[in-house]
Structure formats: C-alpha cells, structure tokens
C-alpha angles and dihedrals in degrees: 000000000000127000095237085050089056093040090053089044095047092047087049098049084054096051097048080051084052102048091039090056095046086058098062088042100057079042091051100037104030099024089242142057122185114196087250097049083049094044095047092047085038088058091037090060095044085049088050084053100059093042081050098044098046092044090053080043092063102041099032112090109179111222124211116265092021120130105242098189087059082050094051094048095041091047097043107036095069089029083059093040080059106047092045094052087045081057092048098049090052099047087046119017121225155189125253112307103053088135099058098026118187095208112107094220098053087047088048095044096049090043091053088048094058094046088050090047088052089045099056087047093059108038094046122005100118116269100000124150137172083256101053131045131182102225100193102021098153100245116071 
C-alpha cells in the first residue's frame, strides 16, 4: 500500500471517529444528533485540527535529546481540550466558562474525544510507532 492510500485512509478513519463522536456528543449535549448534524461537526473537528497541526507545525522546533512522546502529550492534550470544547460551545452555546465546564457530561465527552483522537493516532496514522511521534503532523 502506498503512502498516499494510508494517508487517505488514515485521514478517513479519522474522520468516521470524528463524526461518530460527535454523534454522542450532540445526543449527549443537545438530546438529539441527525447524521447530518454528527458528520458536519465530525469534518469541523478534523478542519480545527489542521489549523491547529500546522500551526503547532510552524512554532514547534523539536530539540535533540528531547522525548517526543512527553512533547506530543504535553502539546496535544490541552490543543485537543481546546478543539473538542470549541465543538461543545457550538453545539451548545454557553455562558462564560466553556472552557472549563462544570457539567460532568461535557467534561466526560471532551475527555473521551482526546483519548479517541490519541487512539486513532496511534493505531493508524502511517508509520507510527510507540518510539516516534509526529509533533505537528496537520491533522490533530
């Protein structure tokens, strides 16, 4: 397989997680989802996270000796915090605080969205491995 298949398939899985968790999260959030509502926030995450990941692209300059798997948690974690609670204020809007919500499902939902975005890194994105870790690939 070709590296531009994997890359497409990659990008596509992500996509379909994406879309999936979206779903729960408009179900969970709004009391609905439409497969329409789950696929448009599914392809606006997957848009925020390659503003985000080129961005990170740009400023991030990886020095020698440095563990990039403690750089790509440290720089994701909070960059994915972020992309899921744009999500839930626009699926919901709310009042000062979205970014720190008190509500147990929004916490539960965005935490669930980072590990699945984590998952899907590590279990497809091409040639990844538990030693070697693209910080600023353009898709987070």
């Amino acid at each position: 397989m070709t590296e531009s298949v994997e890359f497409a398939l990659y990008v596509g899985a992500k996509l379909l997680a994406y879309a999936a968790w979206a779903g729960l999260g408009l179900r969970l959030l709004r009391g609905r989802a439409t497969l329409s509502g789950a696929l448009g926030f599914g392809l606006l995450r997957l848009a925020l996270g390659v503003v985000f990941g080129v961005t990170i692209f740009v400023v991030y300059h990886p020095q020698a000796g440095r563990d990039l798997l403690l750089d790509y948690v440290l720089i994701y974690v909070p960059v994915r915090w972020l992309e899921w609670s744009l999500l839930a204020l626009l699926m919901v809007p709310q009042r000062p605080g979205w970014l720190l919500p008190r509500d147990g499902r929004q916490i539960a939902w965005r935490l669930g969205g980072i590990v699945l975005s984590f998952a899907v890194d590590m279990l497809l994105y091409p040639g990844s491995s538990a030693s070697r870790f693209c910080v600023g690939r353009c898709l987070c």
